[in-house]
Chimera marker file (.cmm) of the C-alpha trace (Angstrom):
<marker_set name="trace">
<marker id="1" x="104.944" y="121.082" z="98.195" r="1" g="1" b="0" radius="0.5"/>
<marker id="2" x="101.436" y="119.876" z="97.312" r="1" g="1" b="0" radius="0.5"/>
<marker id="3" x="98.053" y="121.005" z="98.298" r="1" g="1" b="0" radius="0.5"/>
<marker id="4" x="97.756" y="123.120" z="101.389" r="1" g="1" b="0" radius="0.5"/>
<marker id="5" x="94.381" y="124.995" z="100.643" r="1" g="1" b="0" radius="0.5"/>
<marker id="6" x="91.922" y="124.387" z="103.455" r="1" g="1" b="0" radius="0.5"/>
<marker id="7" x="89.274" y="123.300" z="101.181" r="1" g="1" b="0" radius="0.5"/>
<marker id="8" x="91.479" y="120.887" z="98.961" r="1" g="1" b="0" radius="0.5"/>
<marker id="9" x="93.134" y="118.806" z="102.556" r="1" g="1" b="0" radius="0.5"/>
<marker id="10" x="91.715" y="115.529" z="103.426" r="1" g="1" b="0" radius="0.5"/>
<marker id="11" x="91.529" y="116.059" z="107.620" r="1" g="1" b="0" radius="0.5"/>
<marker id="12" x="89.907" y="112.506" z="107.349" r="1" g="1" b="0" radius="0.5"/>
<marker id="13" x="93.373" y="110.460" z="105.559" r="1" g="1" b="0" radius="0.5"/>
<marker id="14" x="93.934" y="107.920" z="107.623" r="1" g="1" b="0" radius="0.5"/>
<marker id="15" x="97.821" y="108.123" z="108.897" r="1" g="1" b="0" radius="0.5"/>
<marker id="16" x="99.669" y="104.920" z="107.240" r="1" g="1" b="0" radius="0.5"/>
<marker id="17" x="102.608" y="103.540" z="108.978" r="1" g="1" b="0" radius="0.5"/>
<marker id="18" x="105.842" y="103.085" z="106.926" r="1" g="1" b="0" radius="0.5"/>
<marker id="19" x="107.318" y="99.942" z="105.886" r="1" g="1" b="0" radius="0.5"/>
<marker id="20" x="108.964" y="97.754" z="108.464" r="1" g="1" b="0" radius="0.5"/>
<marker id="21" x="112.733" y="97.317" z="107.788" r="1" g="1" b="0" radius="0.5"/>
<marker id="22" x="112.302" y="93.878" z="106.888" r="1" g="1" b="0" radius="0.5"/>
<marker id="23" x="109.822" y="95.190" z="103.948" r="1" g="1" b="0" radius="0.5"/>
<marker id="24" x="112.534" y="97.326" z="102.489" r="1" g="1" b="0" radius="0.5"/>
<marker id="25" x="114.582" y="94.182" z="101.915" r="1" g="1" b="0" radius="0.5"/>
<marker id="26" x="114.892" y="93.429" z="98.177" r="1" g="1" b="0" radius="0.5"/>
<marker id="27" x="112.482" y="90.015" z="97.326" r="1" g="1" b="0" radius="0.5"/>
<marker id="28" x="115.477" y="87.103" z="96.253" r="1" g="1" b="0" radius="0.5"/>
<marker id="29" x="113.336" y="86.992" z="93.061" r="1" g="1" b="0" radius="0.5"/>
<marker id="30" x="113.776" y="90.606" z="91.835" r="1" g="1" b="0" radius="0.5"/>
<marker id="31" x="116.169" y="91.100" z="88.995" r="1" g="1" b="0" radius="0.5"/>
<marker id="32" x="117.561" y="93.737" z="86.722" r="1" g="1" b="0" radius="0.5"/>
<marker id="33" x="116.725" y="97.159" z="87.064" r="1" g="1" b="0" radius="0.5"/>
<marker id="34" x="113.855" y="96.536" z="88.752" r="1" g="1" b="0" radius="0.5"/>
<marker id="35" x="116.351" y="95.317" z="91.506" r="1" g="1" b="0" radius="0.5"/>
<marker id="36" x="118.347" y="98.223" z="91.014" r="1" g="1" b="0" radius="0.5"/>
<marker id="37" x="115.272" y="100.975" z="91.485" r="1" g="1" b="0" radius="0.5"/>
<marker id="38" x="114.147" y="98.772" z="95.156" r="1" g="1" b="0" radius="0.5"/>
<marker id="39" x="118.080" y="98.910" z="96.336" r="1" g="1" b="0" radius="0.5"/>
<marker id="40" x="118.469" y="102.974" z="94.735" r="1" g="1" b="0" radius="0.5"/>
<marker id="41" x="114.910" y="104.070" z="96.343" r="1" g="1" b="0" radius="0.5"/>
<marker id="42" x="113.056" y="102.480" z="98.427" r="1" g="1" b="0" radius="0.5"/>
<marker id="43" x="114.842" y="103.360" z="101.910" r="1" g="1" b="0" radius="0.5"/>
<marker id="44" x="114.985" y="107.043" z="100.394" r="1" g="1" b="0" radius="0.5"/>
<marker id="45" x="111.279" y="106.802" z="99.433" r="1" g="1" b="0" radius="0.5"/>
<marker id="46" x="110.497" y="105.977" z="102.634" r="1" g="1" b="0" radius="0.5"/>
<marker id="47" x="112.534" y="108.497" z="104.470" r="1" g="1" b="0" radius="0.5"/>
<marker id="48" x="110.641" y="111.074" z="102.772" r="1" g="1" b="0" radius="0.5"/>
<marker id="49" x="107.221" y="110.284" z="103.522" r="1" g="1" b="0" radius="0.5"/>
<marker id="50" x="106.604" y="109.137" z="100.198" r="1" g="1" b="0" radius="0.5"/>
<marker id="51" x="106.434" y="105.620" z="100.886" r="1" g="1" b="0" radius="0.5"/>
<marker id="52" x="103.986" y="103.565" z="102.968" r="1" g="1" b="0" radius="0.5"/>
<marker id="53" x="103.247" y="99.966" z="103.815" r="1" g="1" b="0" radius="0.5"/>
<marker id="54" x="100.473" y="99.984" z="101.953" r="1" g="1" b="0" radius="0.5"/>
<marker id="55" x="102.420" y="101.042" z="98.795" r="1" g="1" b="0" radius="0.5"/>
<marker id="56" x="104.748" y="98.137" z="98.928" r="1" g="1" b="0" radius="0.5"/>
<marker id="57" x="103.080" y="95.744" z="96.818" r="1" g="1" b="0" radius="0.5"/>
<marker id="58" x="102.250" y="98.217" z="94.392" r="1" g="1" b="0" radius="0.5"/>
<marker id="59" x="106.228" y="99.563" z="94.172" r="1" g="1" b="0" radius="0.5"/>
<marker id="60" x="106.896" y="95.803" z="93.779" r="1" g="1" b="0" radius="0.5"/>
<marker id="61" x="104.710" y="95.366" z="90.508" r="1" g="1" b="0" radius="0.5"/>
<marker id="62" x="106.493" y="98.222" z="89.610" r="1" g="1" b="0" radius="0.5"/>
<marker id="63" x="110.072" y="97.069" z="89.991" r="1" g="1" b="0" radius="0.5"/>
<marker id="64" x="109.425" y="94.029" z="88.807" r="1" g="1" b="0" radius="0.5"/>
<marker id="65" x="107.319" y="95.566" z="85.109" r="1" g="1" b="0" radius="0.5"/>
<marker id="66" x="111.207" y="97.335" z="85.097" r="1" g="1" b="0" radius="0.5"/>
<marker id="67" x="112.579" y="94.044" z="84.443" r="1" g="1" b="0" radius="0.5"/>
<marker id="68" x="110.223" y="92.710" z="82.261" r="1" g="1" b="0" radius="0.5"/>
<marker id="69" x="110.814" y="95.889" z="79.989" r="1" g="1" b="0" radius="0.5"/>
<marker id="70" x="114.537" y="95.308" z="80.444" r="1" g="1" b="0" radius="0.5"/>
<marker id="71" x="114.260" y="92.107" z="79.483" r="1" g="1" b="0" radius="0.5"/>
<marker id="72" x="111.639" y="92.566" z="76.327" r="1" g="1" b="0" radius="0.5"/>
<marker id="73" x="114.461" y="95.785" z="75.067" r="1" g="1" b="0" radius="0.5"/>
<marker id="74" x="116.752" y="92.534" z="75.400" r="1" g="1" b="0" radius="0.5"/>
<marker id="75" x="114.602" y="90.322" z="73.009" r="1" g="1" b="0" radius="0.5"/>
<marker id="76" x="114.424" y="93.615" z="70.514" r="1" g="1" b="0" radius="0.5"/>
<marker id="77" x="117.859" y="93.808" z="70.453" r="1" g="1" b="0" radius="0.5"/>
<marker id="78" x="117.995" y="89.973" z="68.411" r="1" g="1" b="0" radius="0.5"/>
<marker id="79" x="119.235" y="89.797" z="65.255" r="1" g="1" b="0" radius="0.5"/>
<marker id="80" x="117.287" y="87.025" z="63.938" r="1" g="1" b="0" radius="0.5"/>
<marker id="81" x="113.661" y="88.398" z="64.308" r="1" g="1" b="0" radius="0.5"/>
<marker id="82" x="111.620" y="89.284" z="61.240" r="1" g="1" b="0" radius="0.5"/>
<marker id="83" x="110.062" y="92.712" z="60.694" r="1" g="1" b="0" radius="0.5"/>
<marker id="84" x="106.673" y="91.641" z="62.660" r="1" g="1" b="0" radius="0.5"/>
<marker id="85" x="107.992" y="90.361" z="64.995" r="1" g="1" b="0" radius="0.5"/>
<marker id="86" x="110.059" y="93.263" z="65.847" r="1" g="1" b="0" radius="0.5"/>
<marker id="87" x="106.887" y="95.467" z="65.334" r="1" g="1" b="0" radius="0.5"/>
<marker id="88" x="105.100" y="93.085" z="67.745" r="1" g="1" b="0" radius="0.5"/>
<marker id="89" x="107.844" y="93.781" z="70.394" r="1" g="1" b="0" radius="0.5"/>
<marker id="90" x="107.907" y="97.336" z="70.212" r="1" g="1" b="0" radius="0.5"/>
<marker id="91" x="104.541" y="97.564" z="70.326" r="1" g="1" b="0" radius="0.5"/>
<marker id="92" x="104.603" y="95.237" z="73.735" r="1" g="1" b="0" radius="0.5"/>
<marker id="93" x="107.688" y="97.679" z="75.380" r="1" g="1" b="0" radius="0.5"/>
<marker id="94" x="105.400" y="100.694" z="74.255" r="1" g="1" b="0" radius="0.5"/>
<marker id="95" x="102.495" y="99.719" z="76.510" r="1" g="1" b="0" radius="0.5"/>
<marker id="96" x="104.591" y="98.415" z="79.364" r="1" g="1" b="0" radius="0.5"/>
<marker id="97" x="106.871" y="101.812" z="78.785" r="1" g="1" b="0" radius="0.5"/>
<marker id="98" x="103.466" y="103.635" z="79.071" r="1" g="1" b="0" radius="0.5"/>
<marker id="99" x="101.932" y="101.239" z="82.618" r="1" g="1" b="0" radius="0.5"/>
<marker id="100" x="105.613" y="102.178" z="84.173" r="1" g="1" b="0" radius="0.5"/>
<marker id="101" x="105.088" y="105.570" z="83.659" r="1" g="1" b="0" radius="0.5"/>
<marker id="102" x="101.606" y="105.400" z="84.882" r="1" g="1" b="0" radius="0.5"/>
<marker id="103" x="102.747" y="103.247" z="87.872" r="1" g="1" b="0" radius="0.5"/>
<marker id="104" x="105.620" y="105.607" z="88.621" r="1" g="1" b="0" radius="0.5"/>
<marker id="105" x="102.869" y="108.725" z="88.972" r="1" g="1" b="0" radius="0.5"/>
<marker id="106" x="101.053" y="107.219" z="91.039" r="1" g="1" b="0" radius="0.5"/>
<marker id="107" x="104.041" y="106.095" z="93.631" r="1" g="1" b="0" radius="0.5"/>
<marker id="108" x="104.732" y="110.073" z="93.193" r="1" g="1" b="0" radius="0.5"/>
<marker id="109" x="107.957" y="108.817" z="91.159" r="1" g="1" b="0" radius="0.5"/>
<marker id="110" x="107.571" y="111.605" z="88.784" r="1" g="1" b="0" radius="0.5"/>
<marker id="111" x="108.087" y="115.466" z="88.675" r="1" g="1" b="0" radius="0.5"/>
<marker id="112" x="104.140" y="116.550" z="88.654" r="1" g="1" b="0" radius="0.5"/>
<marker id="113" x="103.075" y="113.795" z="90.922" r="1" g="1" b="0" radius="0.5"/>
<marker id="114" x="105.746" y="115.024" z="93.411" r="1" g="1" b="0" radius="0.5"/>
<marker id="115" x="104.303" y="118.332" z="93.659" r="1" g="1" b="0" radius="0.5"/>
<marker id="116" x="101.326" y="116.989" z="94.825" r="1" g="1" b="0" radius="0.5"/>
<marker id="117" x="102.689" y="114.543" z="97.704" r="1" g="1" b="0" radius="0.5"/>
<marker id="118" x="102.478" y="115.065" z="101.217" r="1" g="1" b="0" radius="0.5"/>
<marker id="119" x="105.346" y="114.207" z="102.955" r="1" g="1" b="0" radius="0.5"/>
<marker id="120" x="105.563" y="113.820" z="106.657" r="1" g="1" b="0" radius="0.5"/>
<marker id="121" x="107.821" y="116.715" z="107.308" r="1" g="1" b="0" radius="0.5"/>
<marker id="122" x="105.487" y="119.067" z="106.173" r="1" g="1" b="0" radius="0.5"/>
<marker id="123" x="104.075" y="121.491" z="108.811" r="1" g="1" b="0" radius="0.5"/>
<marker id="124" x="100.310" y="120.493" z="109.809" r="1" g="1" b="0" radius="0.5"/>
<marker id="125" x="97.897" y="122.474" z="107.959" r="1" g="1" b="0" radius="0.5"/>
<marker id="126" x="95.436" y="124.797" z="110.102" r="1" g="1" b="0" radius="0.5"/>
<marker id="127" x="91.724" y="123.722" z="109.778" r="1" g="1" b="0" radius="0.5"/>
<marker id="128" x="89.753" y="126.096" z="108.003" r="1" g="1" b="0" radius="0.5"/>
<marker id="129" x="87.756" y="128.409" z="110.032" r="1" g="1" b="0" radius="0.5"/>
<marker id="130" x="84.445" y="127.790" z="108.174" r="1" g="1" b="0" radius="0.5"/>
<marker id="131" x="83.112" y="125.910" z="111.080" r="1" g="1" b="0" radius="0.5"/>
<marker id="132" x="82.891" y="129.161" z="113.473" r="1" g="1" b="0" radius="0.5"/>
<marker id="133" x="81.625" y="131.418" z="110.453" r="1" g="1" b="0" radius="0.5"/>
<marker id="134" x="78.872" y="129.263" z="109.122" r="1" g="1" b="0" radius="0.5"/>
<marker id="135" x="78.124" y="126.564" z="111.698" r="1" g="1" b="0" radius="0.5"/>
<marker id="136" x="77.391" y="126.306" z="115.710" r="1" g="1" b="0" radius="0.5"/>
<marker id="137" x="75.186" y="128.830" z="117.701" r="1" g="1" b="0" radius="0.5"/>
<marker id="138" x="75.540" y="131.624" z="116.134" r="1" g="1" b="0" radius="0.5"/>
<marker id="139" x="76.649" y="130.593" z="112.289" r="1" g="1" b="0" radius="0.5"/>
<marker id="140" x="74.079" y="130.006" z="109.676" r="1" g="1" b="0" radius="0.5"/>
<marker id="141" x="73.012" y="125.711" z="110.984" r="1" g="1" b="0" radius="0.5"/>
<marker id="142" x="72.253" y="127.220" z="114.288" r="1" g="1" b="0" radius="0.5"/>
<marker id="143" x="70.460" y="130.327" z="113.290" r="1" g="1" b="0" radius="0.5"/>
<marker id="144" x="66.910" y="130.728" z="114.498" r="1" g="1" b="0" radius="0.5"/>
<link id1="1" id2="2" r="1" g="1" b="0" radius="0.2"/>
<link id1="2" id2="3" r="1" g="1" b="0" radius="0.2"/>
<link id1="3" id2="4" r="1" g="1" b="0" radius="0.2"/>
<link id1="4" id2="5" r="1" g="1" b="0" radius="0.2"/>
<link id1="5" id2="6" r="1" g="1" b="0" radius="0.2"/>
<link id1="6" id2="7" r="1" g="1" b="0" radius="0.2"/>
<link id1="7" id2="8" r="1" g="1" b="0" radius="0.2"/>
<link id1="8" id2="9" r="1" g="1" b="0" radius="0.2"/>
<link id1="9" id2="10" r="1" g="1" b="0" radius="0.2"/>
<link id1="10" id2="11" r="1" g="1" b="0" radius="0.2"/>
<link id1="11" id2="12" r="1" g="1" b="0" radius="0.2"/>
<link id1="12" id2="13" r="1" g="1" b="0" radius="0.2"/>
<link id1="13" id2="14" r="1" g="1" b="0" radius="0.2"/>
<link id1="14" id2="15" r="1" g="1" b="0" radius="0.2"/>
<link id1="15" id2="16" r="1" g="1" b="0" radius="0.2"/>
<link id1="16" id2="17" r="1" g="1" b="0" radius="0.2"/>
<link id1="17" id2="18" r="1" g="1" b="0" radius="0.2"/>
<link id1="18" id2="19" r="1" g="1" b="0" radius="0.2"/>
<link id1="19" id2="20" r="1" g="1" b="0" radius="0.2"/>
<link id1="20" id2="21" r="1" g="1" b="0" radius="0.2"/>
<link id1="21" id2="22" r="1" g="1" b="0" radius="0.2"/>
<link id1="22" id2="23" r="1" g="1" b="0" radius="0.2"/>
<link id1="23" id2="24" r="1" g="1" b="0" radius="0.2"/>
<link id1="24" id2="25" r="1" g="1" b="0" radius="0.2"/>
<link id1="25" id2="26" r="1" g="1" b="0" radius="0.2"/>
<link id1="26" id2="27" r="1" g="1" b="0" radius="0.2"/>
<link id1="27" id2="28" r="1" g="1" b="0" radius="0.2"/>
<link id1="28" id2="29" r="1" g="1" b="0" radius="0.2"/>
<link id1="29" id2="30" r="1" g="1" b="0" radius="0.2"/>
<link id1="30" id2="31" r="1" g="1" b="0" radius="0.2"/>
<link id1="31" id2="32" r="1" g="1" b="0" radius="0.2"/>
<link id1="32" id2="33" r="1" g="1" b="0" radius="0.2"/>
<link id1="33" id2="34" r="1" g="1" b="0" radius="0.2"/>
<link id1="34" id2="35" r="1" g="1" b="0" radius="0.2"/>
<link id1="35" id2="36" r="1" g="1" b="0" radius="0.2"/>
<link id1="36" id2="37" r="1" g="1" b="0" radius="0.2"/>
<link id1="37" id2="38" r="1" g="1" b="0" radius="0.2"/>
<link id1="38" id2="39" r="1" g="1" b="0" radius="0.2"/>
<link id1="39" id2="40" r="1" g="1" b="0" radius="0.2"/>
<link id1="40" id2="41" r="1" g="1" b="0" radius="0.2"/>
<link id1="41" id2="42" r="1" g="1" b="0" radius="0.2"/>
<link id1="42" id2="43" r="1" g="1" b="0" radius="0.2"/>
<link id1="43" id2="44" r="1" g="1" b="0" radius="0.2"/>
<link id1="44" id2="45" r="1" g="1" b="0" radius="0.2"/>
<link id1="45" id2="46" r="1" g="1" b="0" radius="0.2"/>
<link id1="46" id2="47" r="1" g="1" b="0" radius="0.2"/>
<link id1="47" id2="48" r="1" g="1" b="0" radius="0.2"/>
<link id1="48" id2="49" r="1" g="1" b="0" radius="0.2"/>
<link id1="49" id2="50" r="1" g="1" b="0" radius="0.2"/>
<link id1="50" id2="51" r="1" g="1" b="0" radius="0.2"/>
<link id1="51" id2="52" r="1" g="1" b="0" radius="0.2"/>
<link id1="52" id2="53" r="1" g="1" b="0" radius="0.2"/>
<link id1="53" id2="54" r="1" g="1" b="0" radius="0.2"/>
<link id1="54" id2="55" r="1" g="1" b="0" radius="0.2"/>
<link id1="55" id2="56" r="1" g="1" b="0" radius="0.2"/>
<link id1="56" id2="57" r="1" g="1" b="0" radius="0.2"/>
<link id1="57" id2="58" r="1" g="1" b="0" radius="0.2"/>
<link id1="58" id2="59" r="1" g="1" b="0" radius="0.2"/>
<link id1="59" id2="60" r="1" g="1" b="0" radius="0.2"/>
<link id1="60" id2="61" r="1" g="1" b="0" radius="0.2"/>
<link id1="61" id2="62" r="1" g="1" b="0" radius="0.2"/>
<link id1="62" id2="63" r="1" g="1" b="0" radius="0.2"/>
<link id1="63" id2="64" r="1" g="1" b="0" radius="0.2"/>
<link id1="64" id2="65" r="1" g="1" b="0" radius="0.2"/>
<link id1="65" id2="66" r="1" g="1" b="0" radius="0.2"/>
<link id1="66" id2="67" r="1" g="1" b="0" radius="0.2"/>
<link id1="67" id2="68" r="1" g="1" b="0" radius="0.2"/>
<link id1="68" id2="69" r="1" g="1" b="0" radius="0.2"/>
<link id1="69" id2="70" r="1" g="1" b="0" radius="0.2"/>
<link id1="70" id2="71" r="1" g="1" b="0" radius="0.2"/>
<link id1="71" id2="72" r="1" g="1" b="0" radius="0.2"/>
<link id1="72" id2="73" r="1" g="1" b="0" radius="0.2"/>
<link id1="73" id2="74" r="1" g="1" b="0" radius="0.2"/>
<link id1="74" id2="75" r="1" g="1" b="0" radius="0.2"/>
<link id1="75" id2="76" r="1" g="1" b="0" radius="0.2"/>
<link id1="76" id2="77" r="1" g="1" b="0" radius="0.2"/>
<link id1="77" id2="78" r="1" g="1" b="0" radius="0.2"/>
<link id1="78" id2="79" r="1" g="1" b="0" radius="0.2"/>
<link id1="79" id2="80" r="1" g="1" b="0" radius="0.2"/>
<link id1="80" id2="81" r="1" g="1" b="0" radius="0.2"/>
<link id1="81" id2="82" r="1" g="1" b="0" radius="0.2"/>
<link id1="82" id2="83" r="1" g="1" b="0" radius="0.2"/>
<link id1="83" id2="84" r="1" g="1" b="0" radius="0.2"/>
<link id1="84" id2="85" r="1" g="1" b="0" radius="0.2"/>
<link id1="85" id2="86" r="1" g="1" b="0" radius="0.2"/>
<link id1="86" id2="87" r="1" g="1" b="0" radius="0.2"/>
<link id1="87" id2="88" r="1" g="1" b="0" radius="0.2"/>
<link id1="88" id2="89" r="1" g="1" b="0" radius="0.2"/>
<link id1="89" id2="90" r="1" g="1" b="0" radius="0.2"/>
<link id1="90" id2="91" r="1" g="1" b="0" radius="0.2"/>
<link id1="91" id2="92" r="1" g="1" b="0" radius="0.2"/>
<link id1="92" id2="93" r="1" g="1" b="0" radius="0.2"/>
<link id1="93" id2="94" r="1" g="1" b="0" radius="0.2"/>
<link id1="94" id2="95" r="1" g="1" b="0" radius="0.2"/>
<link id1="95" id2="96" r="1" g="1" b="0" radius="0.2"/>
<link id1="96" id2="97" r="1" g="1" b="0" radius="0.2"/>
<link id1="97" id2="98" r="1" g="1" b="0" radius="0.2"/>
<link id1="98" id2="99" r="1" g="1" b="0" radius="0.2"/>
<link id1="99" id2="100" r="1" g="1" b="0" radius="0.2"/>
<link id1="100" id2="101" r="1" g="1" b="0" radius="0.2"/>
<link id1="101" id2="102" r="1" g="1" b="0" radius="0.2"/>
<link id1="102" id2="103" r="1" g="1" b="0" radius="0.2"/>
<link id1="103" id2="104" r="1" g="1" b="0" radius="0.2"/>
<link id1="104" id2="105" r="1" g="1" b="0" radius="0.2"/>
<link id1="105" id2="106" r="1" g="1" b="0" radius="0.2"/>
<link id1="106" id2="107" r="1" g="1" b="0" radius="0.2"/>
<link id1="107" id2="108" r="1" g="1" b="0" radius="0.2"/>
<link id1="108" id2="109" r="1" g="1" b="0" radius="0.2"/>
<link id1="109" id2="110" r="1" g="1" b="0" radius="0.2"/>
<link id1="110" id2="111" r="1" g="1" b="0" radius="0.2"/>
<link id1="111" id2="112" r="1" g="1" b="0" radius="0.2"/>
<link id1="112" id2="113" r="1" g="1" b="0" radius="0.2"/>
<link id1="113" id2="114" r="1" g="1" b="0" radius="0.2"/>
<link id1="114" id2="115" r="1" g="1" b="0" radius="0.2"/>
<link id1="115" id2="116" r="1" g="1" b="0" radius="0.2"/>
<link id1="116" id2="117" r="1" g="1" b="0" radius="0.2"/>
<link id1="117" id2="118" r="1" g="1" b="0" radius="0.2"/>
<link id1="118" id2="119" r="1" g="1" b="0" radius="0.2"/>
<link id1="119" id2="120" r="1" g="1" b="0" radius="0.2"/>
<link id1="120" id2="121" r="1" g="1" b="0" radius="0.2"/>
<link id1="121" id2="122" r="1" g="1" b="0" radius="0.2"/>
<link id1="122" id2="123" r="1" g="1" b="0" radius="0.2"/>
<link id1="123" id2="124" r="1" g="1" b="0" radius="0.2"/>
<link id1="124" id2="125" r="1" g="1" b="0" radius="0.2"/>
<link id1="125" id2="126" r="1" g="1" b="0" radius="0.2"/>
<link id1="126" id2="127" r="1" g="1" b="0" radius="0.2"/>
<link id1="127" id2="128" r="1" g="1" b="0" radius="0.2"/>
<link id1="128" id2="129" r="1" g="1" b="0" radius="0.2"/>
<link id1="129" id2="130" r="1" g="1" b="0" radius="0.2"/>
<link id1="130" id2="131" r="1" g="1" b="0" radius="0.2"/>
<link id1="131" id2="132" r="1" g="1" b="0" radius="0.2"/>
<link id1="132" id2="133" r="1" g="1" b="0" radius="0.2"/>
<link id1="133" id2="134" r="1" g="1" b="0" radius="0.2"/>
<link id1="134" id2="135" r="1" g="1" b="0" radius="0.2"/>
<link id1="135" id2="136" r="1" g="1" b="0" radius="0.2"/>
<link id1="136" id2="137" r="1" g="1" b="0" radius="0.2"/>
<link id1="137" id2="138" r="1" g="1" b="0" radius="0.2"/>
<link id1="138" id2="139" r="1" g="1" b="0" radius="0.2"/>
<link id1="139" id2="140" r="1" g="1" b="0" radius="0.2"/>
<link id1="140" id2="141" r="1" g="1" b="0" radius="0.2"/>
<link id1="141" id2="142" r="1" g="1" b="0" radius="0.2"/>
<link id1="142" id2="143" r="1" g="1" b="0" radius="0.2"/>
<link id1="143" id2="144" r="1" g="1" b="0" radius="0.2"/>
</marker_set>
């Protein structure tokens, strides 16, 4: 889906390349789920448009916040913690919960951001025709 209204599409975006193959190669440090989301979705992402070069290093602070939650829910599950402490660590998975959730909106990982990304299979939108009503000789910049 996403925009197609004349007046709402950026003619000017510059057209980003996608990753090389070599990019969508898992980094040997990645761990956890966050390993598991780069192997699960980043040669689909990029199939569909959704993923660019330029959006690599910010899908791989994503992946890797995924295993940092992982392993914070890990800590949480201790038995030996007092009840601060476990406060303190929910608290802590709360806000990264909330960044991943931020993060994943803005890689279009979520339902509402999806509706507004432009894939590269869409059809190419027609330019709006308010050039040859209001502009050139005859519109209203030319008008003498």
């Amino acid at each position: 889906k996403g925009e197609t209204r004349p007046s709402r599409v950026n003619y000017e975006e510059p057209d980003v390349p996608a990753p090389a193959t070599s990019e969508l190669e898992p980094p040997k440090d990645l761990k956890g789920a966050g390993f598991r989301l780069w192997r699960d979705y980043a040669k689909k992402m990029t199939e569909s448009g959704q993923l660019r070069s330029t959006d690599m290093p910010a899908f791989l602070e994503h992946c890797k916040l995924l295993t940092e939650i992982e392993r914070w829910e890990d800590e949480a599950k201790l038995t030996h913690l007092d009840r601060a402490s476990r406060l303190q660590i929910q608290r802590t998975l709360n806000q990264m919960r909330n960044l991943s959730l931020r993060q994943a909106a803005e890689l279009g990982m979520t339902s509402v951001a999806r509706s507004r990304v432009k894939s590269v299979t869409k059809p190419p939108v027609e330019k709006p025709k308010h050039d040859r009503f209001f502009g050139g000789p005859r519109g209203i910049v030319g008008r003498r």
